[in-house]
PALUM-384194 format. One line per field, with one value per residue (C-alpha): residue number from 1; residue in three letters; x, y, z. Coordinates in steps of 0.05 Angstrom, whole numbers. Layout:
N
seq = NUM, ...
type = ALA, ...
X = X, ...
Y = Y, ...
Z = Z, ...
***
This chain:
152
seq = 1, 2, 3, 4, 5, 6, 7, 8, 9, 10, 11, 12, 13, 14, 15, 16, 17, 18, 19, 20, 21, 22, 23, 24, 25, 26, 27, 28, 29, 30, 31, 32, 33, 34, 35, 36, 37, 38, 39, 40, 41, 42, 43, 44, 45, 46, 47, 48, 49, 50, 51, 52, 53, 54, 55, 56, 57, 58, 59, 60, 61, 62, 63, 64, 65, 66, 67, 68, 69, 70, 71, 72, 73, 74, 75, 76, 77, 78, 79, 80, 81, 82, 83, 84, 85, 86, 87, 88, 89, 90, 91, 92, 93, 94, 95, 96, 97, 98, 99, 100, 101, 102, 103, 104, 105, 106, 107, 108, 109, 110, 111, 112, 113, 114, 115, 116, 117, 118, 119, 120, 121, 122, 123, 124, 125, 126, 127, 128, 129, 130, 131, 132, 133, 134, 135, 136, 137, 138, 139, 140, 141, 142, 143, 144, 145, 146, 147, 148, 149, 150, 151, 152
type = UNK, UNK, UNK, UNK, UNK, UNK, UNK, UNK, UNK, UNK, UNK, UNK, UNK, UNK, UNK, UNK, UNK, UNK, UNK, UNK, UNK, UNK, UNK, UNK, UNK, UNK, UNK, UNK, UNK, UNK, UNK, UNK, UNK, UNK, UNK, UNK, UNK, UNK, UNK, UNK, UNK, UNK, UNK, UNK, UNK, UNK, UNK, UNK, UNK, UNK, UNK, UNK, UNK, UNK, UNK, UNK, UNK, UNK, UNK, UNK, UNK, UNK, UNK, UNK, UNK, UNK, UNK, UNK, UNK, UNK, UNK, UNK, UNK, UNK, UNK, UNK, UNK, UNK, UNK, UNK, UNK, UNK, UNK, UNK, UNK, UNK, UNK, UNK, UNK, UNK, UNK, UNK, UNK, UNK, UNK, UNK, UNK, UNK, UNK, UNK, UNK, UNK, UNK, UNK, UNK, UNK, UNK, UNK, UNK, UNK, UNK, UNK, UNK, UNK, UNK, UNK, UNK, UNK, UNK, UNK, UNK, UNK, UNK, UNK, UNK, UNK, UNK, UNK, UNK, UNK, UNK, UNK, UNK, UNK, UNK, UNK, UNK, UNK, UNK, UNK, UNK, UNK, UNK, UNK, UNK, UNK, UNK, UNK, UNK, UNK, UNK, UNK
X = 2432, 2426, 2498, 2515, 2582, 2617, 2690, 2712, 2762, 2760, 2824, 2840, 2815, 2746, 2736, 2762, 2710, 2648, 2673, 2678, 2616, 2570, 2609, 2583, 2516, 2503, 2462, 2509, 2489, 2553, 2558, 2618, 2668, 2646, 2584, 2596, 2577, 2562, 2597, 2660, 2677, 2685, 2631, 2570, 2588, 2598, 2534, 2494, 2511, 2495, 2431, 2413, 2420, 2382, 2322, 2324, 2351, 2405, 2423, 2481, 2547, 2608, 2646, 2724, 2771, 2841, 2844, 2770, 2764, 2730, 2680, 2668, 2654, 2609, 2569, 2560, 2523, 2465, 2416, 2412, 2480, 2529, 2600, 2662, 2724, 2757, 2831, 2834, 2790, 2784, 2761, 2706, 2682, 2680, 2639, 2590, 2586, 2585, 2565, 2517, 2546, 2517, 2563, 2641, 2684, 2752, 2820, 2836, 2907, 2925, 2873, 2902, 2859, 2880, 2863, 2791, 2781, 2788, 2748, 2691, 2690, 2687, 2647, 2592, 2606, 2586, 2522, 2499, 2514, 2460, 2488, 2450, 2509, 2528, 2449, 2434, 2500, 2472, 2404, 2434, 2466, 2396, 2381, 2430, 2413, 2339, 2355, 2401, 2337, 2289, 2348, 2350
Y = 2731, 2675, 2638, 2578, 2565, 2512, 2489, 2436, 2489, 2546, 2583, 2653, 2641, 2612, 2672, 2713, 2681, 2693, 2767, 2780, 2746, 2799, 2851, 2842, 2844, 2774, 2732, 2678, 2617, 2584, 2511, 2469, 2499, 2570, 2548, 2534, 2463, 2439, 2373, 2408, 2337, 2356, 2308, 2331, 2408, 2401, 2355, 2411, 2472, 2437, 2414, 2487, 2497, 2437, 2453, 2529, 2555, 2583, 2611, 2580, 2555, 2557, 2495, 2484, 2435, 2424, 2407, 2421, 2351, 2318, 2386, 2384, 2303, 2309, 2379, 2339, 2271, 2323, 2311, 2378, 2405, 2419, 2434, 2456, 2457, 2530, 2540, 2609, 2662, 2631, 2561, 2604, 2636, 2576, 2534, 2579, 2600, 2529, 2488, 2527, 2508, 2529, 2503, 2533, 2487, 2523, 2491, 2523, 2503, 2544, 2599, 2664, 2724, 2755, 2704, 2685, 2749, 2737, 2686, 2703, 2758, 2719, 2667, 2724, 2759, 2699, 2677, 2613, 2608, 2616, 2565, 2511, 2461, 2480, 2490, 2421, 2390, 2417, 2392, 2317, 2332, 2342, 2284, 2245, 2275, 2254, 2182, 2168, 2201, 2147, 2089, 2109
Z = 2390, 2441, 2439, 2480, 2511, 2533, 2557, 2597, 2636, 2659, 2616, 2601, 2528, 2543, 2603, 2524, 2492, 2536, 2553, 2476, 2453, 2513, 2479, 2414, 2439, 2457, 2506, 2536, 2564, 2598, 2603, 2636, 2679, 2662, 2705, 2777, 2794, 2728, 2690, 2663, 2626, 2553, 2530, 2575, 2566, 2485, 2496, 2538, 2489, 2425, 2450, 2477, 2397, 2367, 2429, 2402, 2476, 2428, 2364, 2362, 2400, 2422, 2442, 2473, 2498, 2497, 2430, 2402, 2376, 2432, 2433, 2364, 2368, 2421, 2391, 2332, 2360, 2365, 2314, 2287, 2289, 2250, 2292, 2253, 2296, 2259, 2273, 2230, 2206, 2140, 2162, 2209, 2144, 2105, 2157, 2164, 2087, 2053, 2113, 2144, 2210, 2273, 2329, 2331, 2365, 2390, 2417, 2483, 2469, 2404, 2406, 2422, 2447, 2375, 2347, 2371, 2351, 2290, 2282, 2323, 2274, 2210, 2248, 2260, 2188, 2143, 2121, 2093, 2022, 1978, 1923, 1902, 1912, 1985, 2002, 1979, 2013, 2078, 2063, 2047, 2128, 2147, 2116, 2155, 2225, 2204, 2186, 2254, 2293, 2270, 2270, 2357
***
C-alpha cells in the first residue's frame, strides 16, 4: 500500500511512524519536515498528504502535529477525505470500521512509540463496516464533500 505522511516536525515519533509503516510493507511518501526543503507548516503538509489520497498518489495517510488537531483540520478541507485524529487503538478501529476513514491524524505530543503501534495496527486491521447504517453515513459524507465541490 501507497501511504502518505506528513508532520510539521521532524520528532522521534513521526521518524517511528515512517520507519514502522516501510516495515509493514509500505510505500511512503513523506511530506513536511520528513522531506528536506518542503513547507513543514502543519497546514500545507496535512494539505499535501491528504490530497496525495483524494488524487489516488496514495492509499491512504498519515497526518501529525503537535496536537493532531490542526492536521486533522487541514486533511479534512480535502474533498474526499475523511481524517480521524485516533488517540488509542480503539478510536483507530472505530474510524476506519464505521467511518470508513482514510486519513489518520496523530498527536506528536502524546503518541508513544508503543503506542503508535498500536494503533497503526488496528488502523491497518479494520475494514470498512459492511452495515447499512455506517455505509450510508459515509455515503451522506460523500455527499457533503460533493456539494462543497460544486459550491467552490
Amino acid at each position: 500500500m501507497r501511504i502518505s505522511v506528513s508532520s510539521d516536525m521532524d520528532e522521534p515519533v513521526a521518524r517511528a511512524l515512517v520507519d514502522r509503516l516501510r516495515a509493514l510493507g509500505h510505500e511512503v511518501i513523506a511530506h513536511g519536515a520528513l522531506r528536506p526543503g518542503d513547507d513543514a507548516q502543519w497546514a500545507a503538509c496535512s494539505q499535501a498528504a491528504a490530497r496525495d489520497v483524494a488524487e489516488g498518489r496514495a492509499d491512504q495517510a498519515v497526518v501529525c502535529c503537535w496536537t493532531g488537531t490542526g492536521a486533522s483540520i487541514a486533511a479534512n478541507k480535502v474533498p474526499g477525505v475523511r481524517a480521524a485524529l485516533c488517540t488509542d487503538a480503539y478510536t483507530a478501529d472505530g474510524a476506519r470500521r464505521w467511518n470508513d476513514a482514510n486519513v489518520l491524524a496523530l498527536g506528536l505530543r502524546l503518541t508513544s512509540q508503543p503506542l503508535l503501534t498500536e494503533i497503526l495496527d488496528a488502523w491497518f486491521a479494520a475494514e470498512p463496516s459492511r452495515e447499512d447504517e455506517d455505509r450510508e453515513n459515509v455515503a451522506r459524507i460523500v455527499r457533503l464533500d460533493s456539494g462543497r465541490a460544486q459550491r467552490s
